[in-house]
C-alpha positions in Angstrom: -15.1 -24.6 76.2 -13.5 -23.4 73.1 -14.9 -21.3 70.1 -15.2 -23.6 66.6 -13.1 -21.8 63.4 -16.3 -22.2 60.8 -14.5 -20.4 58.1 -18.0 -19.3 56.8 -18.6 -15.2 57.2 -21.4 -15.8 59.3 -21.1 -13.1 61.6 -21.4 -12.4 65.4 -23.2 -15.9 66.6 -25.4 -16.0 69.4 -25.6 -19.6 70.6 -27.0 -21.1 74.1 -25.0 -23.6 76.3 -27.7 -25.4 78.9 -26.7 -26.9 82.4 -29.0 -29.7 84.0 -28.7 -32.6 86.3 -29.0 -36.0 84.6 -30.7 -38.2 86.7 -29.2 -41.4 85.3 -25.6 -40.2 86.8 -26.9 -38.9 90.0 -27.9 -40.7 93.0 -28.1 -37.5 95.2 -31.7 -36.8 95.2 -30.8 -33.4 96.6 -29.2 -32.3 93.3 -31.8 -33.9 91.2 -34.3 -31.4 92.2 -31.7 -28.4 90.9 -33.6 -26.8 88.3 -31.5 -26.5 84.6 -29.4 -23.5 83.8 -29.3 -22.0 80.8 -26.0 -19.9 79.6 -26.3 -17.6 76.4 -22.7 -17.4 74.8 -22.1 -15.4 71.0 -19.1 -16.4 68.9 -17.2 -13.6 67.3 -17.1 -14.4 64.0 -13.2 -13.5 62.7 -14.0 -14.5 58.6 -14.2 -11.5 56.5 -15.9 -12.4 53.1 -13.3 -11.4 49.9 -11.1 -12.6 47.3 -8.0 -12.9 46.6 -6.2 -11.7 43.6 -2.7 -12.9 43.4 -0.4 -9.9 41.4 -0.7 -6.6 41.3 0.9 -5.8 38.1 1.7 -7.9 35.4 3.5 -7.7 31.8 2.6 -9.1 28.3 4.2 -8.6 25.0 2.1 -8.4 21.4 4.6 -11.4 20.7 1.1 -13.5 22.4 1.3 -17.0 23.5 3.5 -18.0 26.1 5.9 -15.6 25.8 3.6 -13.2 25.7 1.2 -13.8 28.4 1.1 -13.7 32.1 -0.6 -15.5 34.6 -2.5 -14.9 37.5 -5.2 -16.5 40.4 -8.2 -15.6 42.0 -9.8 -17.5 45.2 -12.5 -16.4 48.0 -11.1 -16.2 51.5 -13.9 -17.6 53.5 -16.9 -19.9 52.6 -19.9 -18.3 50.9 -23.0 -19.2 51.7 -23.9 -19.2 48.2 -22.5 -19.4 44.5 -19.9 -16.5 44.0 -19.3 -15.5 40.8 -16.6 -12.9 39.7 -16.0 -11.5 36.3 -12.3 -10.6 34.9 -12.2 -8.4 32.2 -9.8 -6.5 30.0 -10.6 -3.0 29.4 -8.2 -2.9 26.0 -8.8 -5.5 24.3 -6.0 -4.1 21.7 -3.8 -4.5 23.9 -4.8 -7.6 25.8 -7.1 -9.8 26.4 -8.0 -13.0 29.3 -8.6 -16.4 29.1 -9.4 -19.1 31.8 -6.8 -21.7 32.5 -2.9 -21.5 31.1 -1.1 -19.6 28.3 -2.2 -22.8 25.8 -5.4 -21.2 25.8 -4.4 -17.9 24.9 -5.9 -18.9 21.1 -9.6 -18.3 22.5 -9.0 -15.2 24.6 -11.5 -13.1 24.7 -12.5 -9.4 26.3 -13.7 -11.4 29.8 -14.2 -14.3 31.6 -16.8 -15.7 34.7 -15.4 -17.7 37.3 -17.5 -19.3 39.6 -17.0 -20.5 43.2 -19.2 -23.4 44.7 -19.6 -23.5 48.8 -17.5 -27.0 48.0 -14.6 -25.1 45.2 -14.9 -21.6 47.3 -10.9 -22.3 48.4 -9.6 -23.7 45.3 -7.3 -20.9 43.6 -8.9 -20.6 39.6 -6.3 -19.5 36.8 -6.8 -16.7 34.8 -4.2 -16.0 32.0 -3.6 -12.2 30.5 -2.5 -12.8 26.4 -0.4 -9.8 25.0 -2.4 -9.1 21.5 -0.5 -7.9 18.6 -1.6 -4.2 17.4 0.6 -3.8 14.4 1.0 -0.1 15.5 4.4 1.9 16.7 2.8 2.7 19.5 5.5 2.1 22.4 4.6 0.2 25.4 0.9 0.7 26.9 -0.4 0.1 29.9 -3.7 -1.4 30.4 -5.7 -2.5 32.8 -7.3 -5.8 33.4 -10.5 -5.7 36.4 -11.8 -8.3 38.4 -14.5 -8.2 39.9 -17.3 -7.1 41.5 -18.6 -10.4 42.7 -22.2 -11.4 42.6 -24.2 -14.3 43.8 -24.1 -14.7 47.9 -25.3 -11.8 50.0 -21.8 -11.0 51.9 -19.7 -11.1 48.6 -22.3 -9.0 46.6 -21.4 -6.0 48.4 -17.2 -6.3 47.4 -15.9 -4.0 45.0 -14.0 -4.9 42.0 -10.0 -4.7 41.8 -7.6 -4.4 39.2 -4.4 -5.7 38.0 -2.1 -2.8 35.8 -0.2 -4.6 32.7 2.3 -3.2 30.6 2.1 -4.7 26.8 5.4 -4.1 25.7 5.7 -3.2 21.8 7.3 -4.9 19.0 6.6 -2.6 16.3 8.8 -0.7 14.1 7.9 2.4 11.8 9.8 1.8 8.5 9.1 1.4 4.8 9.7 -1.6 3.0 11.1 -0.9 -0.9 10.9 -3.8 -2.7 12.8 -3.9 -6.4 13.7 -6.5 -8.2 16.9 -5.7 -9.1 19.6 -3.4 -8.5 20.2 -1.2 -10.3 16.6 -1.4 -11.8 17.1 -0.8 -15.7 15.0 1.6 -18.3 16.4 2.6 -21.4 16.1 6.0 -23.7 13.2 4.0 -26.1 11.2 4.4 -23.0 11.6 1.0 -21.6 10.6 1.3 -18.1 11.5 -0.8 -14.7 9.1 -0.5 -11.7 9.3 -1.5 -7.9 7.0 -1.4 -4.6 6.2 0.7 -1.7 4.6 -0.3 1.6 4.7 0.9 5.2 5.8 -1.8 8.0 3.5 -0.9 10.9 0.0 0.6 11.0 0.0 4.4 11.7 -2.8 5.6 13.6 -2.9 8.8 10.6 -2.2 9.0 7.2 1.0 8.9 6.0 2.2 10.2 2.5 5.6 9.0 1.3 6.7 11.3 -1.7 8.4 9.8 -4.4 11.0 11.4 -6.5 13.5 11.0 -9.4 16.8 12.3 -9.3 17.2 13.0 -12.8 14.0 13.7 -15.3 16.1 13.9 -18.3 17.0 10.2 -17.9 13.5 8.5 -16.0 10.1 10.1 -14.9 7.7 8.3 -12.2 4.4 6.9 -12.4 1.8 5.5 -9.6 -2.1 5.4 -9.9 -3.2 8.0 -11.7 -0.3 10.4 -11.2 1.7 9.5 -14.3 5.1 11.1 -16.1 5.9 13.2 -13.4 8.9 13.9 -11.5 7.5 13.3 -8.2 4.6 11.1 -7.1 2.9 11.2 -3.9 2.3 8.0 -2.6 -0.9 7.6 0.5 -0.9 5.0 3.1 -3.9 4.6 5.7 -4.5 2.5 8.7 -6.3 0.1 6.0 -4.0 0.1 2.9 -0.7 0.7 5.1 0.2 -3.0 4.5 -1.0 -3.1 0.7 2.4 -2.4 -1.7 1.8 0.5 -3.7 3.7 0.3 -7.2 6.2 3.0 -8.8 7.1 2.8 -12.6 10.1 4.4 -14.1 9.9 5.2 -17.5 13.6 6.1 -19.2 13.9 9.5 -21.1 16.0 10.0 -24.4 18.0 12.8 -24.6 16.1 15.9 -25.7 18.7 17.6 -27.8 22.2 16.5 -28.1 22.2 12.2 -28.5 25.3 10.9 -27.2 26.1 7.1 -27.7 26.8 4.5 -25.4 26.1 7.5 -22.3 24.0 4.8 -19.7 23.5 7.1 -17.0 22.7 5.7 -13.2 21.1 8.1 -11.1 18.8 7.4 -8.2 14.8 7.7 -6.8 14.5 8.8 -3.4 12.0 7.2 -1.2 10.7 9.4 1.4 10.8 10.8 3.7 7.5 10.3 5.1 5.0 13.1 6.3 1.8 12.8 7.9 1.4 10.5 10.8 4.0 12.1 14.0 5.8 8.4 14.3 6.2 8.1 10.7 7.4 11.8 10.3 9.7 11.9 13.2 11.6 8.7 13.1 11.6 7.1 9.2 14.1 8.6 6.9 14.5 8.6 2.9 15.7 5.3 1.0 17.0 5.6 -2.5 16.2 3.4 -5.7 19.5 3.1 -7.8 18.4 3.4 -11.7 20.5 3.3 -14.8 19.0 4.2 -18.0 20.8 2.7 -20.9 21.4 4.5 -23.9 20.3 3.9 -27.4 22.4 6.0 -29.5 24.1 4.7 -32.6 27.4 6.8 -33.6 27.4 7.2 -37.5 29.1 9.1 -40.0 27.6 11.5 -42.6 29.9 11.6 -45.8 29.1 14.8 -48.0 29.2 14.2 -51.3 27.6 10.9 -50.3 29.4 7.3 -50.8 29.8 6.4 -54.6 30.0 10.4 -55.5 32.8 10.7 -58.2 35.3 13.5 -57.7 37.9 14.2 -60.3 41.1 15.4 -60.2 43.8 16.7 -62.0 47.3 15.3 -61.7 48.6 18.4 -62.1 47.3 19.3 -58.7 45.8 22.5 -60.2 42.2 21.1 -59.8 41.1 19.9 -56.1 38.0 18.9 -54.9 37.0 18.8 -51.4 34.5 16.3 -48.9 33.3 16.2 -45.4 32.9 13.4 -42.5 30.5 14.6 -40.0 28.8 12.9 -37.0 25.6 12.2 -37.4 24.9 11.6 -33.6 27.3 13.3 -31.3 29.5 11.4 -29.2 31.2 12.1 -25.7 34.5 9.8 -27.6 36.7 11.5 -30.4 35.7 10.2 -34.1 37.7 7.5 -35.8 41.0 9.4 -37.4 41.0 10.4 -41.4 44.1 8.5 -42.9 47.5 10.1 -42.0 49.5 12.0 -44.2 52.4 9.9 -43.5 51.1 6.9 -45.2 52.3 6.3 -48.6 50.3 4.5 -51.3 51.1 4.0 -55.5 49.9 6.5 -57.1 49.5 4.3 -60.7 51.1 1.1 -62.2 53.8 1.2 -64.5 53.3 2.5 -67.9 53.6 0.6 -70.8 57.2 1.3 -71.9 58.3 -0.2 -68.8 59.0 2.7 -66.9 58.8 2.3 -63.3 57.1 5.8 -61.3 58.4 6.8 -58.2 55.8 6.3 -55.1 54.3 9.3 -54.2 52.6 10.7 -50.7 48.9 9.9 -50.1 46.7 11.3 -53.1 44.5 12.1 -50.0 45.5 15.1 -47.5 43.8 16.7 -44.3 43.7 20.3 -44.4 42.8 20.3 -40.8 45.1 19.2 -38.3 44.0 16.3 -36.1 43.6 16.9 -32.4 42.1 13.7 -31.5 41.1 15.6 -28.2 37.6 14.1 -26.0 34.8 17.2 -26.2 35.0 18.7 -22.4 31.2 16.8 -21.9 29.6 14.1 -23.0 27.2 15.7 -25.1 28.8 18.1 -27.6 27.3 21.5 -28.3 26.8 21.0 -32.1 28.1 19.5 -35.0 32.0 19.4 -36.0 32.9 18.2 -39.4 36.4 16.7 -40.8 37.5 18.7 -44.5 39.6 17.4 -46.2 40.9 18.2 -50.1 42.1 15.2 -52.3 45.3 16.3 -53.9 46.5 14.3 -57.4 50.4 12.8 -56.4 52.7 14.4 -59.3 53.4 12.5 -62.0 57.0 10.5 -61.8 59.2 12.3 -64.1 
């Protein structure tokens, strides 16, 4: 006699095997008076009620979908004698979350999942997928864990515990600061044109995190953002619900406060960062700099004292001299245009009447200070420098 594999976790069962004499095969009368026999015979039941869960460990990525996911079963190892159902849950949903069936599915996961085994489907394997979910955080790779289990429904599975699979959601996030301008260099100018550009973190940080702002040169370009305006440094705040919103910086160009010198466009840079607050943000992101040029608006001119159309009379004796000035009226950083040289000769008067030709004569106009031509040591100067010089008659032709 040999024992029948039931796969069902029925236990220890007690069964009876009975002997008797059939008549209809026996023609000894002697043996058809033996009474019947009855044996008593238990099977030992080998089936231990569980499931199976097939990985231990598993790995996702916040990339999701396919590549992201990871896949695992779940089937009952011996017939229940009931519906067994058996939950699956993630227990960081940030991190991941579990959907019945493949990785196409990995749209609709969700925190948990039911899967139910039939006394007819108790030994068909059911899929459950684990999708990697994006955190937008710097937050290295976290394990999680997903449980399944504990089962209810028939008696024997009732009493299993739950087990777990551990799952490592590998990060794709980056601290960083995104500067967005539209141009470089951005351009103001001294009639306070102004240029502007945008500030926004690239992950989430998990605690505020203020990037400062700051020009490199106030005497060309202040800063403005929100209400924190004409200033030399703005602070800009990022939270975990703004961190993604770009924040906007204005630069307004400065004229010079004293001293105008033309054509001086002066570049300089804003330093973005670096970042304080939030311990990813402050240990790993550095400073990024905005290159600005402020163009100047300086017109050189020249001040003539006595003003154009004076008269100045002379004598062409030479006895009486009269003097005038050339001064810059706005300073520049490039030497003035040069007074006429001395060694350029000009007729002092036509002919006279009688015929008489006069002898040409030097310039009726002579510097009394010597030209250096030399560039000022700076391109602002420290004051005003005028050109003299004294208009001297030519002698007459003799």
């Amino acid at each position: 006699m040999l024992p029948y594999y039931d796969v069902a976790s029925d236990g220890n069962v007690t069964y009876e095997i009975n002997l008797s004499v059939d008549p209809f095969f026996t023609d000894d009368v002697t043996y058809l008076e033996v009474p019947p026999v009855t044996i008593s015979v238990t099977n030992a039941d080998n089936d231990v009620p569980g499931f199976t869960v097939s990985k231990t460990t598993a790995t996702t990525s916040e990339i999701g979908g396919a590549t992201g996911s990871s896949s695992f079963t779940v089937v009952l190892n011996t017939a229940p004698t009931g519906t067994v159902t058996i939950p699956v849950q993630s227990l960081d949903v940030t991190e991941g979350k579990v959907v019945a069936g493949s990785s196409a599915s990995c749209g609709s996961a969700q925190a948990s999942v039911i899967l139910t085994f039939s006394t007819s489907s108790w030994s068909s394997a059911q899929t459950v997928t684990v999708c990697g979910q994006q955190d937008l955080v710097d937050d290295g790779n976290v394990i999680y864990t997903v449980q399944v289990g504990a089962p209810t429904g028939a008696a024997e599975y009732a009493t299993l515990l739950a087990k777990t699979l551990s799952v490592t959601n590998s990060d794709d996030d980056t601290a960083g600061i995104t500067v967005t301008a539209g141009t470089t260099p951005l351009v103001t100018t001294e009639n306070g044109g102004t240029a502007t550009f945008t500030v926004r973190l690239n992950t989430m940080p998990e605690t505020d995190v203020v990037v400062p702002v700051t020009s490199g040169n106030v005497a060309e370009g202040v800063l403005s953002s929100g209400t924190q305006n004409v200033v030399e440094t703005v602070n800009l705040t990022f939270t975990s619900s703004n961190w993604n919103t770009a924040q906007t910086v204005t630069v307004t160009g400065q004229d010079e406060v004293s001293t105008q010198v033309p054509g001086d466009n002066v570049t300089y840079n804003v330093t973005v960062g670096p970042p304080t607050g939030d311990p990813v943000y402050a240990s790993s992101v550095g400073a990024q700099t905005v290159p600005i040029t402020n163009l100047d608006n300086d017109i050189p001119t020249f001040v003539l004292s006595p003003p154009p159309g004076s008269l100045l009379t002379v004598s062409e004796t030479g006895v009486t001299t009269k003097t005038f000035s050339v001064t810059s009226a706005r300073h520049s950083s490039r030497a003035a245009a040069r007074p006429p040289s001395p060694s350029r000769r000009s007729t002092s008067r036509s002919p006279s009447s009688t015929g008489r030709r006069r002898r040409r004569s030097p310039s009726s106009v002579r510097s009394t200070a010597p030209w250096t031509g030399r560039r000022t040591p700076s391109s602002r100067w420290a004051g005003r420098r005028a050109r003299t010089w004294r208009s001297t008659p030519s002698p007459r032709a003799r």
